[in-house]
C-alpha positions as CSV (number, residue, x, y, z in Angstrom):
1,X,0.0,0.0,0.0
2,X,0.8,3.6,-0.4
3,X,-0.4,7.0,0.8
4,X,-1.5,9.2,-1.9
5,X,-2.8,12.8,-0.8
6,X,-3.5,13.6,-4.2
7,X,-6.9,15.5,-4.8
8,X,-7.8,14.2,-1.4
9,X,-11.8,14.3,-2.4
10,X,-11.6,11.7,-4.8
11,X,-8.9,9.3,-3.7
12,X,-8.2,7.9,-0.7
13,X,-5.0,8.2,2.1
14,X,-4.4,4.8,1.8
15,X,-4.4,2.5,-1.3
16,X,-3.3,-0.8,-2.7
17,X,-0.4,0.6,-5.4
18,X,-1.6,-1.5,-8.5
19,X,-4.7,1.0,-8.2
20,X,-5.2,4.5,-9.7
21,X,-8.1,7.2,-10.7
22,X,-10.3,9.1,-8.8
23,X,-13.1,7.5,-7.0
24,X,-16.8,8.0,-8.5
25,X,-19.4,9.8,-6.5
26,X,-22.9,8.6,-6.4
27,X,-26.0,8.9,-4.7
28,X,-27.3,6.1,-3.3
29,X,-30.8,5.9,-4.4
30,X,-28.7,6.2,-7.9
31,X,-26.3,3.0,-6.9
32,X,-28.2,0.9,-5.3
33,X,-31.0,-1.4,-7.8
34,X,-32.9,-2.2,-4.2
35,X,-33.6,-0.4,-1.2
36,X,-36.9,-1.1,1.4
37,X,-36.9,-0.8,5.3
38,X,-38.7,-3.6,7.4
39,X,-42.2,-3.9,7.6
40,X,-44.7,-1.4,9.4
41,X,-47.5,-3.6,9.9
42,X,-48.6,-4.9,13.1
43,X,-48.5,-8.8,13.4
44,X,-49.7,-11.5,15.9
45,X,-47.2,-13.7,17.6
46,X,-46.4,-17.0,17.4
47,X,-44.9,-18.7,20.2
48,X,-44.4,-22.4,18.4
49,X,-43.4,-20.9,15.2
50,X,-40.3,-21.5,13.6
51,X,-40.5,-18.0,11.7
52,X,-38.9,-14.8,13.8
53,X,-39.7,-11.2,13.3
54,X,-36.5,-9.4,14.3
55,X,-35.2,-5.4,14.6
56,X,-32.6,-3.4,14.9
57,X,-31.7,-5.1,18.6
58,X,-30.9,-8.0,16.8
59,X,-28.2,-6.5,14.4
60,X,-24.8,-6.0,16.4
61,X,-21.1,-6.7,15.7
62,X,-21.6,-6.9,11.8
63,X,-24.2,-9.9,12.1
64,X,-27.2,-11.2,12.5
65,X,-28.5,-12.5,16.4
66,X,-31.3,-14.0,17.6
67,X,-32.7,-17.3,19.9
68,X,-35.8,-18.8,21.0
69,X,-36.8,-15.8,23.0
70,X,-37.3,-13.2,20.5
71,X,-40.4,-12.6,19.0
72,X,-42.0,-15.3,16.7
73,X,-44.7,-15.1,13.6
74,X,-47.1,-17.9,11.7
75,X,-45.6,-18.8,8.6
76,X,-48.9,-16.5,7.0
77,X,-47.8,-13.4,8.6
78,X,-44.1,-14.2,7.2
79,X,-45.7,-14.8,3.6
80,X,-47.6,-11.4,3.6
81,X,-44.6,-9.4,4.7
82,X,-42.5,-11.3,1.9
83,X,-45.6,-11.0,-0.8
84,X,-44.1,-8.1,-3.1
85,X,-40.5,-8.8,-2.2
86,X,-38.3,-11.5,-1.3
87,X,-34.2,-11.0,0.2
88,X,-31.3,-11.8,-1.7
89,X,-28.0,-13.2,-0.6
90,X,-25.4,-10.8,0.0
91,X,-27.9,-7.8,0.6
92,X,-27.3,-5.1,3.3
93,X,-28.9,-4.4,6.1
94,X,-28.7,-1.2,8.0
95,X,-30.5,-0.3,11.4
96,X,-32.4,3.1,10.8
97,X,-34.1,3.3,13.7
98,X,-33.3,3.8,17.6
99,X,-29.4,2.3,17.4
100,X,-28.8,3.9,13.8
101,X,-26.0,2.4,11.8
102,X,-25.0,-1.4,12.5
103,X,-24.5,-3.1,9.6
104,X,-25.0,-6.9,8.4
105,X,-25.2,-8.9,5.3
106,X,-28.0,-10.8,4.7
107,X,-27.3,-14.9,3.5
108,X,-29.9,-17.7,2.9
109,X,-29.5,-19.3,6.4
110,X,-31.6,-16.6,7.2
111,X,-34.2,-17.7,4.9
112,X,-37.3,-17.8,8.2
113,X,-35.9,-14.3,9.3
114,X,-37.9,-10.9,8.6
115,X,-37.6,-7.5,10.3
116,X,-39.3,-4.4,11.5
117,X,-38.9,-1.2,9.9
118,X,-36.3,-0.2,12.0
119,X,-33.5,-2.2,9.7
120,X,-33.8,-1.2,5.6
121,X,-32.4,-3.2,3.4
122,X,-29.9,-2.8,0.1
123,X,-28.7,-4.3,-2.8
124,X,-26.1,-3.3,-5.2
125,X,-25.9,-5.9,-8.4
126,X,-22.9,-3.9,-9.8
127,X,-21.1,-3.4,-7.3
128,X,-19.7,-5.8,-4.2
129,X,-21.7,-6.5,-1.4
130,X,-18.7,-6.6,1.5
131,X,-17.1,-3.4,0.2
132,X,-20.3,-1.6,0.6
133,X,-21.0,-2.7,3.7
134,X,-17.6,-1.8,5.1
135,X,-17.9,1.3,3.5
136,X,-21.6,1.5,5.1
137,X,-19.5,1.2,9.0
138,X,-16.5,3.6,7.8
139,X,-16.9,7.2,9.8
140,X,-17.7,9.5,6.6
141,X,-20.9,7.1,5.8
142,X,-21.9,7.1,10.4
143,X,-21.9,11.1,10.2
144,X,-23.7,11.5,6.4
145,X,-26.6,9.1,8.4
146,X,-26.3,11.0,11.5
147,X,-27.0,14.5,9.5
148,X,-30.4,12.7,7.8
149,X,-31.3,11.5,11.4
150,X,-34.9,12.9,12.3
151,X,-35.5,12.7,16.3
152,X,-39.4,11.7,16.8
153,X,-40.0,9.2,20.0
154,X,-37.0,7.3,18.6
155,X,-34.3,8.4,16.1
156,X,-34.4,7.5,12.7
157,X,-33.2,8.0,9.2
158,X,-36.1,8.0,6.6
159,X,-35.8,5.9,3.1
160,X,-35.9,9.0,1.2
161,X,-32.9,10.6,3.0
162,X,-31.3,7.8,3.0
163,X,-31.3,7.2,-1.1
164,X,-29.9,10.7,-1.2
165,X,-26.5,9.9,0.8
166,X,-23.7,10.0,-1.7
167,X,-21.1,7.7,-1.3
168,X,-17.8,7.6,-3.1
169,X,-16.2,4.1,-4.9
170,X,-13.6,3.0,-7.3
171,X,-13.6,0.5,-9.5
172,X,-15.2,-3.4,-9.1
173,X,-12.0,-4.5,-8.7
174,X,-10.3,-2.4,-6.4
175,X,-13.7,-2.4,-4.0
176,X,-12.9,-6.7,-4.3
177,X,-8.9,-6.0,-2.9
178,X,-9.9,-3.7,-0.2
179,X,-13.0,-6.0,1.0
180,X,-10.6,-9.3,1.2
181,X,-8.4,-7.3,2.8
182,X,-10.9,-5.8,5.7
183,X,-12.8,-9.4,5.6
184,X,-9.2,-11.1,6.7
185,X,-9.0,-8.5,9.6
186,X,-13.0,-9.2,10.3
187,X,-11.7,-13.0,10.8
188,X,-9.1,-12.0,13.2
189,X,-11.8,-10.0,15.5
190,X,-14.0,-13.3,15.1
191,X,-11.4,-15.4,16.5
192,X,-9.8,-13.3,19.1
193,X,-14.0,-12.7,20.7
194,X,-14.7,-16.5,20.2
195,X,-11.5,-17.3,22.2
196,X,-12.2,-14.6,24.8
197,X,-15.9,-15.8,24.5
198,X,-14.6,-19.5,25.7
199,X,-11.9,-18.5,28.1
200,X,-14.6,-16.6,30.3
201,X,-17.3,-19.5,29.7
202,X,-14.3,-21.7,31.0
203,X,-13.6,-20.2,34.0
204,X,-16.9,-19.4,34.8
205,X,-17.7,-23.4,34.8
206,X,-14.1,-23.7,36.8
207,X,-15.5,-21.1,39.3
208,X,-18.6,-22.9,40.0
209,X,-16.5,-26.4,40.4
210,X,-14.4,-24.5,42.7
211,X,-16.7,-22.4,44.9
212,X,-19.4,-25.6,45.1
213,X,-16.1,-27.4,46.3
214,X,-17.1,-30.1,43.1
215,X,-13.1,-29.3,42.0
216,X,-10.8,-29.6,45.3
217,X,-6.9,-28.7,45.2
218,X,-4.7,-30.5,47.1
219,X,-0.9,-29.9,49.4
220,X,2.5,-30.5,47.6
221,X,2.6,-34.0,49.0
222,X,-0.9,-34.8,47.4
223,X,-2.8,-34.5,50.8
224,X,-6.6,-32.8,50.9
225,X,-6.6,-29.8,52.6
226,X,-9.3,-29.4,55.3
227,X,-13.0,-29.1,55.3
228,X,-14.2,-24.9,54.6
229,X,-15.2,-22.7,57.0
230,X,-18.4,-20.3,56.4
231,X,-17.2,-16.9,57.8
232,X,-19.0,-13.6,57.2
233,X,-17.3,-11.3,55.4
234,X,-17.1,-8.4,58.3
235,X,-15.7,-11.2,60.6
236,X,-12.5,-11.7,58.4
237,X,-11.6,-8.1,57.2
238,X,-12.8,-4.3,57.6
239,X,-15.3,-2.6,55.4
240,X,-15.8,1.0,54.6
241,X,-17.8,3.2,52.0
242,X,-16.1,6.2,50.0
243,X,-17.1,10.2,50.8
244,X,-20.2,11.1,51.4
245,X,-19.7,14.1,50.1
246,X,-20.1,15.4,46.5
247,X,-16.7,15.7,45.2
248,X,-15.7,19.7,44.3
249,X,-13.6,18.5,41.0
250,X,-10.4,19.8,40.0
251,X,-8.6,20.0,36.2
252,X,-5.8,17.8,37.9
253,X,-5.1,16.5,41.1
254,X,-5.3,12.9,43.0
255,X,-7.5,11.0,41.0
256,X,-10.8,10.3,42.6
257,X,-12.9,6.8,41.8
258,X,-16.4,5.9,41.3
259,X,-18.8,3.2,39.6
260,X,-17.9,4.0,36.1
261,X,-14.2,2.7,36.7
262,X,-14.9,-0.4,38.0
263,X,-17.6,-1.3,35.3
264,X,-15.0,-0.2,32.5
265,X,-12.1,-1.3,34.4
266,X,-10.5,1.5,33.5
267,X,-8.6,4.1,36.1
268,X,-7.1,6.1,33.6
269,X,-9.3,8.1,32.5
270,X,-10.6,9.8,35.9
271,X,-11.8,13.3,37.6
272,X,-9.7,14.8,39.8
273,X,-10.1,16.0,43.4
274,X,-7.5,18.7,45.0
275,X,-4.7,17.4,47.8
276,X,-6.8,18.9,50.9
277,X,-9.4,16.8,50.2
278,X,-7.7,13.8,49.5
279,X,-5.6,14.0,52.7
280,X,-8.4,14.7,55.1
281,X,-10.5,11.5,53.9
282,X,-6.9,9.8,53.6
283,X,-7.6,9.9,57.9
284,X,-10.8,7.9,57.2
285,X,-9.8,5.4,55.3
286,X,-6.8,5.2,52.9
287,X,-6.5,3.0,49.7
288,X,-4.5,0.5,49.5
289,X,-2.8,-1.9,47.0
290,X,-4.1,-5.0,48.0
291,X,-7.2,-3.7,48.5
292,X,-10.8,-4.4,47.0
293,X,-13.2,-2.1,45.8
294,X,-16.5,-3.3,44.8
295,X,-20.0,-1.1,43.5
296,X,-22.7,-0.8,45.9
297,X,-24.2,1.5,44.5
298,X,-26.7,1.6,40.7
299,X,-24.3,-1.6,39.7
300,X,-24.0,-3.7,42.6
301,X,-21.3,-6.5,43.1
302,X,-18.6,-5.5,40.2
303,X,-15.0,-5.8,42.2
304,X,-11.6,-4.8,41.6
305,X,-8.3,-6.0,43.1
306,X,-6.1,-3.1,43.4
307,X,-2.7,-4.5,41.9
308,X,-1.2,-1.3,41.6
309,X,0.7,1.6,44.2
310,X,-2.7,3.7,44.7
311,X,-2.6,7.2,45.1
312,X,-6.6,8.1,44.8
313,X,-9.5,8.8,46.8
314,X,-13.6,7.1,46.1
315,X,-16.9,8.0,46.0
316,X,-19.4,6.3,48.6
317,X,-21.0,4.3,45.6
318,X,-18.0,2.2,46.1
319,X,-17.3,-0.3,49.1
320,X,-13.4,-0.6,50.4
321,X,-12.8,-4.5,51.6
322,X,-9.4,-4.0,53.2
323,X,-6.5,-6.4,52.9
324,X,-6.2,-8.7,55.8
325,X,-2.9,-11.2,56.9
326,X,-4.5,-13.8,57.9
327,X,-6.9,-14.2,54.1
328,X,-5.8,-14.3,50.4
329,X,-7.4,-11.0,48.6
330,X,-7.1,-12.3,45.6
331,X,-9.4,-15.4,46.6
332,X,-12.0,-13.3,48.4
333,X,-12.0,-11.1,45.1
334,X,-12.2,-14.4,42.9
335,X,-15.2,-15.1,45.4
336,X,-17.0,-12.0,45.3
337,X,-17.1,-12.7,41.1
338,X,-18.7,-16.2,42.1
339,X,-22.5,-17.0,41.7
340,X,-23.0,-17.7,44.9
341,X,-21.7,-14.6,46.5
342,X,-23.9,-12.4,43.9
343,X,-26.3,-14.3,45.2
344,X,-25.7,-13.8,48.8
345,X,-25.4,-9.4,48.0
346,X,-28.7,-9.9,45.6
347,X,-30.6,-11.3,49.0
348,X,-29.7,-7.8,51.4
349,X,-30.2,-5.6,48.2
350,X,-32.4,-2.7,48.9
351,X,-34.5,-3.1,45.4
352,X,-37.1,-0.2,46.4
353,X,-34.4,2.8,46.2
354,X,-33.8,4.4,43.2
355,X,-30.9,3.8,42.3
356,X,-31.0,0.4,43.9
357,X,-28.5,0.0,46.9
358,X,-26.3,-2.1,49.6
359,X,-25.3,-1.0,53.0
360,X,-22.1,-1.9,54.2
361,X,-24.0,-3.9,57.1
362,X,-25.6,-5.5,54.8
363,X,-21.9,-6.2,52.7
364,X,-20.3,-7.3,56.1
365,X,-23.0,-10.0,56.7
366,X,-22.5,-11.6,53.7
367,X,-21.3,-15.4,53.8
368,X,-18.2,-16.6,52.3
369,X,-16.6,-19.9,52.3
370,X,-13.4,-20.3,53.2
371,X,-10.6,-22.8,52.4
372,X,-7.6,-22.4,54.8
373,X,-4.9,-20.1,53.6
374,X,-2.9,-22.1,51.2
375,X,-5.8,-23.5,49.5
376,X,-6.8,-20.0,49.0
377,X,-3.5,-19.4,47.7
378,X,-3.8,-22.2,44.8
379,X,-7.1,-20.9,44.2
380,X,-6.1,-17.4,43.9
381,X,-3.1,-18.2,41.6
382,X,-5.3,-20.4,39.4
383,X,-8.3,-17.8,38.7
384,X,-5.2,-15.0,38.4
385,X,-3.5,-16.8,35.5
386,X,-6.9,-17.3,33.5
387,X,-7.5,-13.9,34.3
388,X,-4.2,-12.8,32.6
389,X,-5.1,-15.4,29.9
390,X,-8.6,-13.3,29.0
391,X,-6.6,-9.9,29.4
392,X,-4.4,-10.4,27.5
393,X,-6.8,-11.8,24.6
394,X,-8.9,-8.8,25.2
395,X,-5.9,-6.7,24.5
396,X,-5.0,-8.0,21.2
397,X,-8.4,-7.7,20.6
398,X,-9.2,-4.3,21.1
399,X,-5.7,-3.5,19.4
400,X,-7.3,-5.0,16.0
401,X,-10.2,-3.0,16.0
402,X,-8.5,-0.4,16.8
403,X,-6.4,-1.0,13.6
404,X,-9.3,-1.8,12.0
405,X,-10.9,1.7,12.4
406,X,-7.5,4.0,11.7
407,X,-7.9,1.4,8.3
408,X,-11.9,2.4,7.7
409,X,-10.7,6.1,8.1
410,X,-7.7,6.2,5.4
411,X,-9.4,3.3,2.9
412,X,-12.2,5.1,2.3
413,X,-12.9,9.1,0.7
């Protein structure tokens, strides 16, 4: 490939050499020999049906999703919204109403499939399918859909407006090299998700084998370890909440945690509360590495091992389970992630506030049980290393799509 920044409005930053000439500009309407949205009509379900009447929920990730529990239609009501048309393998589909802009192509195994009016569809017999649909999820195409967007009681993009978008694209066989080429890197993100997909299932299953004490580890010499002990969680280490106080924020300072971190697990990005503050709740209660924060408040029951030297300060939407000598933090964090310690914080949830709510009583009493120390250990070690496993999958993960977006922005005019 090579960058070409010649007459930039035509051509684009990044291009397979063998290829040369300005891209054409058309209008959609103009390009496409098909386009229709879903239908509007109102249809009665059909719980032992095999036919499914799906919308724009069901489009996500560049494909098609659905299962048993989605809404079903007779095989009549599929026949009359089929009557005047019928869809065509390799057509497009494009959500146009509510979550405006997901992309899919249609194939035959989707033959008992139809859809609202919330996803139109398009077809392009001259031109290739997967290079207009990568086109379709490239940023120029997102924003020209965003400025036809009319806001009613959901957003959407009308037919009309939509025919008018003009889109620019070179020749058959340059739009065939640059879809093989973003196909390959589709691959890719399909096997790195399925991999993360399965490592999580896996130690999901090796967490319940663990915790129900159906999978035992054993000592060095090949010895069980003895029987668990059921402790509450306030008998084995100290509990606190974060500042009650609304935070006065500063442009930089010691970083300052709440709810969003811990469900994005990321503490980069983070507000900012001045040195004053910091060191008069530090008296309270100080963060520690070591330490386990967990949401209480809105999301209830997400955790986070601090693995890091901690220099920050927490909202009280966030419980602090303190380190303690005589337990493995890693294990009790492993636990708190189990099903039966969600199950135990679900039980003392107060479901009447708004946002729903746990006390730290409430937190303390919750049951846990405990192997002894070096069991806990093993334990700890075990769940730690698939952890790592699934990070590090995520990683290389995010990094291709990542790569896979600066691509859609210098492929396409």
């Amino acid at each position: 490939m090579k960058n070409n920044m010649d007459n930039i409005k035509k051509v684009p930053v990044l291009r397979f050499p063998e290829f040369l000439g300005d891209w054409e500009v058309k209008k959609l309407g103009k390009l496409a020999s098909f386009i229709k949205d879903g239908t509007h009509g109102t249809h009665q379900d059909a719980i032992d049906s095999e036919y499914y009447l799906l919308s724009a929920k069901n489009i996500n990730r560049g494909k098609i999703f659905y299962d048993n529990s989605d809404r079903k239609i007779s095989k009549l009501e599929f026949d009359l919204i089929y009557k005047n048309y019928s869809l065509k393998d390799g057509d497009i589909l494009l959500t146009v109403v509510g979550s405006i802009g997901r992309v899919a192509i249609y194939s035959l195994e989707f033959s008992k499939v139809a859809f609202q009016r919330s996803v139109a569809f398009f077809r392009f017999d001259n031109e290739n399918s997967s290079f207009i649909a990568q086109l379709f999820t490239a940023t120029d195409f997102q924003k020209s859909l965003l400025t036809k967007q009319v806001v009613s009681a959901q957003a959407g993009v009308y037919l009309g407006d939509l025919a008018k978008i003009q889109i620019k694209i070179p020749l058959h066989q340059e739009q065939q090299k640059i879809a093989d080429f973003l196909t390959q890197i589709d691959s890719k993100i399909e096997q790195l998700s399925k991999k993360k997909q399965l490592l999580e299932r896996y130690k999901k299953g090796v967490m319940q084998n663990i915790f129900s004490q159906e999978l035992r580890f054993k000592d060095d010499n090949g010895n069980a370890y003895p029987d668990w002990e059921i402790k509450r969680l306030g008998d084995v280490t100290k509990i606190y909440d974060g500042t009650h106080m609304t935070p006065d924020y500063k442009k930089e300072g010691i970083p300052f945690y709440s709810v969003e971190h811990l469900t994005s697990n990321n503490f980069f990005n983070t507000k900012f509360i001045s040195k004053e503050v910091f060191e008069k709740e530090n008296k309270r209660v100080k963060l520690e590495k070591g330490d386990i924060l967990m949401t209480k408040i809105g999301d209830i029951g997400t955790s986070k091992y601090i693995n890091w030297d901690v220099n920050a300060s927490f909202y009280v939407s966030l419980a602090l389970i303190k380190k303690t000598e005589i337990n493995n933090t890693l294990f009790i964090n492993q636990y708190i992630k189990s099903s039966l310690f969600q199950k135990e914080l679900h039980k003392r949830i107060i479901h009447v506030a708004f946002p729903k709510k746990i006390n730290l009583g409430e937190i303390s009493h919750c049951l846990i049980n405990f192997p002894c120390l070096e069991e806990q250990t093993k334990i700890a070690n075990f769940l730690t290393e698939l952890d790592q496993k699934i990070s590090l999958v995520e990683k290389q993960l995010n990094g291709t799509k990542k790569y896979k977006k600066g691509l859609l922005q210098k492929m396409f005019v």
